[in-house]
N, C-alpha and C positions, 0 to 999 in steps of 0.2 A: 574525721576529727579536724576541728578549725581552727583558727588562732582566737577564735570567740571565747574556749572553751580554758585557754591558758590567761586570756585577759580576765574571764570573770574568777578564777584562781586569785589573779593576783588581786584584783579588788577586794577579795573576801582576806587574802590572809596577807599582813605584810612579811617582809623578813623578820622581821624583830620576832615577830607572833611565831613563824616555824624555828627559828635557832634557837632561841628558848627555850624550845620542848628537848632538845639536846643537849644546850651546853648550857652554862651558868653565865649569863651577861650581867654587865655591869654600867650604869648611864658615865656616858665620855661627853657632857657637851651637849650637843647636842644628838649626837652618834652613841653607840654601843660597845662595850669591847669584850674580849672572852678570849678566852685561851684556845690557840687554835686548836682542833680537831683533828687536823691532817700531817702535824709533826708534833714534838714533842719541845715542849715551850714552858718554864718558869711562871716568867713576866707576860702576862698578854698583849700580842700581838695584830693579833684579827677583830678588823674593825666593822660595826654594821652601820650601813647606813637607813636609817627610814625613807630620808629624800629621795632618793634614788634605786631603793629598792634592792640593794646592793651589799656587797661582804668584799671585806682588802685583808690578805694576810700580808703585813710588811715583812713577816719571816722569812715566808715559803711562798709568796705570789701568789697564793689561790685567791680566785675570783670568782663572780659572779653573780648571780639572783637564788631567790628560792628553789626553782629547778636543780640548775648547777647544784647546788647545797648538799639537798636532799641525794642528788644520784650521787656525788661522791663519800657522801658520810653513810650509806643504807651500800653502797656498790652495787647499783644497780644501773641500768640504763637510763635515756632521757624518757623514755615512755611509762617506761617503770617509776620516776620519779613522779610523770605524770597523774601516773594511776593515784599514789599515795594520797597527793595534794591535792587531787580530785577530791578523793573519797573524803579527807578531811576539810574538804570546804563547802562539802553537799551537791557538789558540782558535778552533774551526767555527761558523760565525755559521748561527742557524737561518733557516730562510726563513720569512718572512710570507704571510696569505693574500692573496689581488687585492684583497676590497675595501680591505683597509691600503695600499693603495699608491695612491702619489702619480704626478702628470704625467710628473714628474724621473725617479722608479725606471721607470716604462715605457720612457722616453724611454732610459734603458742596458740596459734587458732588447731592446729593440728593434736597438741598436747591438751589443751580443753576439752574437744572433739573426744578424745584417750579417757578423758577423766566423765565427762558424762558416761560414757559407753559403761565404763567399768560400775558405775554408780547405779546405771540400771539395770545392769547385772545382780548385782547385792542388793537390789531389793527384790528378785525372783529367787535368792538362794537363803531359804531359810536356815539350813545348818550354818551356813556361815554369818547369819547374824545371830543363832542362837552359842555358838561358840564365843563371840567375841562379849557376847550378854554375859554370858558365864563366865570370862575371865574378866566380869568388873567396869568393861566399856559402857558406857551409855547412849541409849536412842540418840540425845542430843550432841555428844562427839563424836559419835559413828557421821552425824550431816556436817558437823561443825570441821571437819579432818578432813569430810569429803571423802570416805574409807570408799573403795567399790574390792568387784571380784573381776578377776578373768578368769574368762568360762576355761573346760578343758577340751579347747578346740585349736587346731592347728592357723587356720587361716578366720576366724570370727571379726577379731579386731580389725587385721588387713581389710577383709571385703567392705566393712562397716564406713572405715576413711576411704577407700576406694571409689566407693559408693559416693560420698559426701565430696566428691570431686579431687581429693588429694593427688599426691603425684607418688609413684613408688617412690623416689628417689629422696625425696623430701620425708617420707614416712621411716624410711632405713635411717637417713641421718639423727631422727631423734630419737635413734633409739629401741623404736619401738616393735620392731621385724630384723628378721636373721637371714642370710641368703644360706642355703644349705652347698652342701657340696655338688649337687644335683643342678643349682644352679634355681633354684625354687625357694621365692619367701614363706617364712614362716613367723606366726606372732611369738614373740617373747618371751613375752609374761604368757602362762597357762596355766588356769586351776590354782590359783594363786589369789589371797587377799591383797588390795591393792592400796600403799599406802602413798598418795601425792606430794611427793618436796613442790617445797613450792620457795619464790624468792624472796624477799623481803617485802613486796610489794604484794606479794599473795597470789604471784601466778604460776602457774603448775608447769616444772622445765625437768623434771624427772619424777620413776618409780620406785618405791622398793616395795618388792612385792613377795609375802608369807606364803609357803606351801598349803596349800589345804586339799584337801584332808592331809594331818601331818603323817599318815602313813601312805601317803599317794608318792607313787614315784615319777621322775619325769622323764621321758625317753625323747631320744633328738630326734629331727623326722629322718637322716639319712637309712635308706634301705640298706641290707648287709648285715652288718655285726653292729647292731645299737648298744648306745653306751648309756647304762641308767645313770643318770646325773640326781642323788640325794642331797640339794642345796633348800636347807631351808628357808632361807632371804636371797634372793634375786635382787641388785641393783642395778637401775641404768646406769651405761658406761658413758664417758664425756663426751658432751656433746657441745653444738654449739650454743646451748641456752644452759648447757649443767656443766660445772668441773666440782668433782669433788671437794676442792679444799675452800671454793668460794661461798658456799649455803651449809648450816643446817637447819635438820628438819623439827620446822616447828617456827621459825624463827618470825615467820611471816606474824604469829599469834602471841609471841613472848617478846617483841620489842622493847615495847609498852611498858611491860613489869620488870623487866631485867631494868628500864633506867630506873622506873620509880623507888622500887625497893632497892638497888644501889649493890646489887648480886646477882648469878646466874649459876644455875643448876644444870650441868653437864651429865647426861645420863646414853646409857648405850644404844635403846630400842625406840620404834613405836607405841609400845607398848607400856613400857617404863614411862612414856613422857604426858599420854594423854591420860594415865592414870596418877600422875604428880599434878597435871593441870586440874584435872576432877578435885582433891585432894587441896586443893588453894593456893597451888604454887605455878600461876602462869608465865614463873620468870623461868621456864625449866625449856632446854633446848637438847637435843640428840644428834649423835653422833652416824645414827643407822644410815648407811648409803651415804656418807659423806668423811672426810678425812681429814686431819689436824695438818697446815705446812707451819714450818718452824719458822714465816715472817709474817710479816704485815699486810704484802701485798705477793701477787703472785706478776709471774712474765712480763704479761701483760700491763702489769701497774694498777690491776683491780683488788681491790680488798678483799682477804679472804674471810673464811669465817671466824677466828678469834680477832679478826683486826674489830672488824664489828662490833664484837663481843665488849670486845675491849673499847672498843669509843664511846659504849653505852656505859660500862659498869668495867672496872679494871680487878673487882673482886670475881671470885668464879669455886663453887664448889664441884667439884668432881666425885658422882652416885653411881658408881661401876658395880656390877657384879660383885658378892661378897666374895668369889672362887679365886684361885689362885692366876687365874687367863685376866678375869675383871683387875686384880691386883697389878701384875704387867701393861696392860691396856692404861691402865689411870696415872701409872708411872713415867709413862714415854709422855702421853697428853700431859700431864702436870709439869712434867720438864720446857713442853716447847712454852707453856703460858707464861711459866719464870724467867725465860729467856728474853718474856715480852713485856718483862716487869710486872705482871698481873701475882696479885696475892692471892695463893691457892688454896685450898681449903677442901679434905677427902673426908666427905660421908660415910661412917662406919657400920657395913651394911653384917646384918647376920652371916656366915661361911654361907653360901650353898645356895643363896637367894638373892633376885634381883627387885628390884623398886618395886614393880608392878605384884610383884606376890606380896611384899608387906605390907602394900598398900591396903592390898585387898581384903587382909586378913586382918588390920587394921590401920585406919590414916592417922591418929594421935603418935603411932609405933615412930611413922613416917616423918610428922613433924620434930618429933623429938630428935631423930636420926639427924634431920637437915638444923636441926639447934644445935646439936652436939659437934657439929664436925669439928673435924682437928685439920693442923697445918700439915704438909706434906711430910714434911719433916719428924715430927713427931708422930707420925703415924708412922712411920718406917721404923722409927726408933723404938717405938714400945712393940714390935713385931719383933727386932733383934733381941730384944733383953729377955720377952717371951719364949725364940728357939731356943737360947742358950746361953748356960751360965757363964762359959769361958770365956774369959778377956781374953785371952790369944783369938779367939773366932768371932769374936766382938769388934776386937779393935777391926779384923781385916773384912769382914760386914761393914763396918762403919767409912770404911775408906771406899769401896766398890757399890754402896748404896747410898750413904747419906751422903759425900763430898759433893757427885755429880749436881747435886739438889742445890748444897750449898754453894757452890761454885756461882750458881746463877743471883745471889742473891746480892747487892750490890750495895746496899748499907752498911757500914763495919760496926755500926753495934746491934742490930740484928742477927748479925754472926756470931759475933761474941756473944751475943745470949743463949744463941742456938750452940754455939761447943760448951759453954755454962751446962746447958738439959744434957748433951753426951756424956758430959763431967761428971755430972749427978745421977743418971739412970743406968748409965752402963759400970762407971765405978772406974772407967781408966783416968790416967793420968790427965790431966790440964791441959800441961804443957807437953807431954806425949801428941796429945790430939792437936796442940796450935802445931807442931811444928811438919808433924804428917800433912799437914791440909797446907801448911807454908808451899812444901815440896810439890804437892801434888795441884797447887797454883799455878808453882811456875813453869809446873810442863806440860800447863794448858796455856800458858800467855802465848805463846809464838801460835798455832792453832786457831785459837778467837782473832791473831790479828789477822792471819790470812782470812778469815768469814770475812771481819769488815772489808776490805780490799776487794772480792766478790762482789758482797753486797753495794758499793759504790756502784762498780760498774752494771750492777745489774739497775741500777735508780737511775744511771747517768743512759742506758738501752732504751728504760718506758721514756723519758722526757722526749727523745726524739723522737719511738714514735707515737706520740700524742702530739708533739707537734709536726709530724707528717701525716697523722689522721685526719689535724684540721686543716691542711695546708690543700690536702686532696677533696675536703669535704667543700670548700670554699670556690673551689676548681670545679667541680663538680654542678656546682649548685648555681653558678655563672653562666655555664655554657649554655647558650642559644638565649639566653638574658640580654637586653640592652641594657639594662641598669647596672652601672657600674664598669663596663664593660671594658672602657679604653684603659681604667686604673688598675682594674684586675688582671688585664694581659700588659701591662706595662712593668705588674710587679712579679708576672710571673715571666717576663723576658728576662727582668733583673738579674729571677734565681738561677733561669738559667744561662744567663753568662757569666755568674759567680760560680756557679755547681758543675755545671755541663749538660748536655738535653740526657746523656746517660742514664744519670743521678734521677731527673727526673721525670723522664718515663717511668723510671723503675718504682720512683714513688707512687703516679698514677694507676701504674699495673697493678701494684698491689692490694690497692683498695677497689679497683674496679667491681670487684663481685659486690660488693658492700653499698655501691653506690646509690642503691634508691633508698635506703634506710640513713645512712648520713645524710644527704637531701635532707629527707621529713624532718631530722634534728635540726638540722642549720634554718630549715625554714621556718623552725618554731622558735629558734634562737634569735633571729636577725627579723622577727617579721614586722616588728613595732621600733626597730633601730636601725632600719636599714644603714643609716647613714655610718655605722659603726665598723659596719663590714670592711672600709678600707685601710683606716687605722688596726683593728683588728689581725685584718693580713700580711698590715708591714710591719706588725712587730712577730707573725707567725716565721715569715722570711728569713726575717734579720735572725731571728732564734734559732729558728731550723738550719741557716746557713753555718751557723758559728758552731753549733751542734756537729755537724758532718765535717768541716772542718779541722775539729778538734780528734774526730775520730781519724780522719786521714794524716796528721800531724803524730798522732800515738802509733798508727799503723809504721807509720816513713820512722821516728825512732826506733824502734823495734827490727826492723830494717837494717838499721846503720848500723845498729848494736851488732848485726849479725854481721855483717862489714865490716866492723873492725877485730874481730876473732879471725876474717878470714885476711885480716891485712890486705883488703883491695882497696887504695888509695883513691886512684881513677874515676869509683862507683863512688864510694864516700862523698866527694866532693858534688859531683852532680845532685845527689841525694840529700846532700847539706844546702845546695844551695835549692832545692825545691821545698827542704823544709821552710828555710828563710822566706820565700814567697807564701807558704799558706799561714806563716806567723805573720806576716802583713796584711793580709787578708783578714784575719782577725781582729787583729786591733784596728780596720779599719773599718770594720761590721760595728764595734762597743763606738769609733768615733760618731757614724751615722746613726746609733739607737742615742746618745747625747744630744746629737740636733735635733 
């Protein structure tokens, strides 16, 4: 891959042309502006430029080009961003040779490598494409899903990448082999329909894979006392291309319709989603082999999958299961999306049947279901007044089911129209219900404040390290370079006489594994602005320093705090006066990012 390949990118598409297709811009001028993407903003803040190719959020600092853009509004990587802006600008990205590749790119040539295999498996097993024919799949989304099988063979898959030059260790890490207790791999997936998560960019970084034959059992390979394992869906476990709560499945194919139509259809299976897609609803996304977290972003500071969801479309209908499992299941997921201000909205599916069956047996049943849905709230509500007539078991249903819901809803006459429907359906008192829901407010207030408090700190964790990822990518990416060379160790002497060589070794250690895949990014980043690269790193410094800083400043309070419970004067003082030193250190980081 060259930098040919990201310049003719950029010739074809400017910024203006890809933020567009995501956000709503508006002409500034000469400039563009839009409400940022990346926090939660009124008034627009985030500004595009044509000239320069470029995007300023004055809120929250984000920056960058079309690249940039794309990987942090999709959460995906720079290559993955690549791929996207590739494919939407007609542009054939060339291949690199092995030794240019990094962990990461092995690690999706190996899960490709996974996904052919299994693909031409499934076309040597006729039962298993006459099964999936029968339950409603189509020739054309059986290729379009990239559906395969794994055979029912212990070692197939293994020998197959083995063959194809892979490395054991590389093939264990994603996932796709088991070390037995014997001390012997074994493939994973077996005898199993094979369905590909793929990332937003439509590359394949886990499986989840259906028993087949559904009366086949699977037995582990350990010798002794075998344990039959009756798992009908098989997920891969996290890996370094998969975490559960960052992808689902499907997403790579419903981007597109989730913005356009201005909603997303939340559904449980494989099954259920590609038979909603059939059906005319490609904004429909699943849950199968992937997990709901209750924020925006995960540890790391990567977007999971409702943050996605939510930058696309902040509406979200939830088509769980009609059973009483599907019902639980929609209620936890419907909580965290309210949490995230997303207006929720529950498909009222027949008792006993999931998407995929009513599909089948009729798609008009299906559209009308996803016409009809109701708010979360209201679905709950007409489920209480259904079990039972008694306001005594009413009222205490409506405090342990509906409050939770309302609790997250943050408008007061949304609320007030929602105890209005409790008033009227259930028949209790008004002000019975405002003053229960008063009570059981405020002994959630203390609770919600300790989350924020958390969550600060867990925003104030990724800022540093993103900027210790680029601090080391830059370090990296220098070494045995002339270019740049005297500026770049003159700013990394700075850090560490500001930080200590401690400090940063520790930073270099820790991205070391990482090292030839940040290279490729930075090279694709800086290859047409070299000159940017020193500016660039002294304001990574100056941030990164003031950053660690601040954490050893918090650390030494904490500290003191505990000093003076124990009445050690002696300690105190020294400990006071080390603080006073890293609070001058500080403010004389913001005086040098002033010059």
């Amino acid at each position: 891959m060259s930098s040919s390949s990201v310049d003719k990118i950029k010739e074809i598409l400017s910024i203006v042309d890809v933020v567009s297709t995501y956000l709503t811009v508006e002409k500034a001028g000469k400039n563009y502006k839009a409400k940022c993407p990346f926090h939660n903003e009124k008034t627009p803040s985030f500004f595009i430029s044509p000239d320069r190719g470029s995007y300023y959020c004055f809120g929250c600092g984000a920056k960058g080009d079309i690249f940039s853009f794309v990987e942090h509004f999709e959460g995906t990587d720079f290559l993955g961003s690549l791929k996207i802006l590739a494919n939407r600008a007609g542009v054939e990205l060339s291949t690199y040779q092995s030794k240019d590749k990094g962990k990461t790119d092995i690690y999706y040539e190996i899960m490709e490598s996974a996904t052919d295999f299994f693909e031409k498996s499934f076309e040597k097993n006729k039962e298993a494409r006459s099964y999936l024919l029968g339950r409603g799949i189509s020739d054309i989304s059986i290729s379009s899903f990239r559906i395969g099988f794994a055979p029912d063979s212990w070692t197939m898959l293994l020998d197959y990448l083995i063959k194809k030059g892979y490395k054991l260790i590389d093939i264990e890490t994603v996932g796709l082999i088991k070390k037995g207790n014997s001390g012997k791999f074994y493939d994973r997936f077996r005898s199993r329909i094979m369905f590909p998560i793929m990332d937003s960019s439509g590359r394949v970084i886990a499986f989840s894979g259906r028993i087949f034959p559904e009366n086949n059992k699977e037995v582990p390979i350990e010798i002794g006392k075998p344990t039959v394992v009756d798992s009908k869906y098989l997920n891969s476990p996290d890996t370094p291309l998969f975490n559960k709560s960052n992808v689902l499945f499907g997403i790579d194919k419903a981007k597109i319709a989730v913005r356009s139509r201005n909603y997303s259809i939340i559904v449980e299976g494989q099954m259920d989603l590609i038979m909603s897609h059939q059906a005319g609803f490609a904004n429909t996304v699943a849950v199968s082999g992937t997990a709901f977290s209750d924020s925006l972003k995960d540890h790391e500071s990567k977007i999971n999958n409702l943050g996605l969801i939510k930058r696309l479309s902040s509406n979200i209908i939830f088509a769980f299961d009609g059973d009483d499992a599907g019902i639980r299941a929609v209620s936890r997921s419907a909580m965290i999306a309210l949490s995230l201000e997303m207006q929720v909205k529950i498909a009222v599916l027949p008792k006993g049947e999931d998407p995929a069956e009513v599909i089948l047996k009729d798609e008009n049943k299906w559209k009308d279901i996803i016409k009809n849905s109701v708010n979360i709230i209201s679905f709950h509500l007409d489920r209480i007044c259904k079990n039972t007539d008694d306001l005594r078991l009413r009222g205490k249903q409506v405090r342990e089911i509906i409050f939770p819901f309302l609790i997250m809803i943050s408008s007061s006459i949304e609320r007030s129209a929602y105890i209005n429907e409790i008033h009227g359906k259930t028949g209790l008192r008004e002000s019975a219900i405002i003053e229960d829901f008063d009570k059981y407010e405020k002994a959630h207030f203390i609770e919600s404040k300790k989350e924020e408090i958390v969550q600060v700190e867990k925003d104030t964790n990724s800022r540093r390290s993103n900027l210790e990822k680029r601090f080391a990518s830059i370090v990296f990416w220098q070494e045995g370079k002339e270019d740049n060379k005297r500026e770049i160790g003159e700013l990394i002497s700075l850090f560490e006489s500001d930080i200590g060589k401690e400090v940063l070794e520790s930073v270099l250690d820790t991205y070391k594994p990482f090292s030839e895949n940040l290279i490729l990014e930075i090279e694709m980043l800086y290859e047409n602005k070299k000159d940017a690269i020193i500016k660039d790193m002294e304001e990574v410094v100056l941030n990164l320093e003031e950053e660690i800083l601040k954490d050893q400043s918090t650390s030494l309070l904490l500290k003191i705090n505990e000093r003076e419970k124990q009445k050690n004067k002696n300690d105190i003082n020294i400990d006071l006066a080390n603080y006073q030193k890293l609070v001058e250190k500080i403010e004389d980081i913001k005086n040098r990012r002033l010059k």
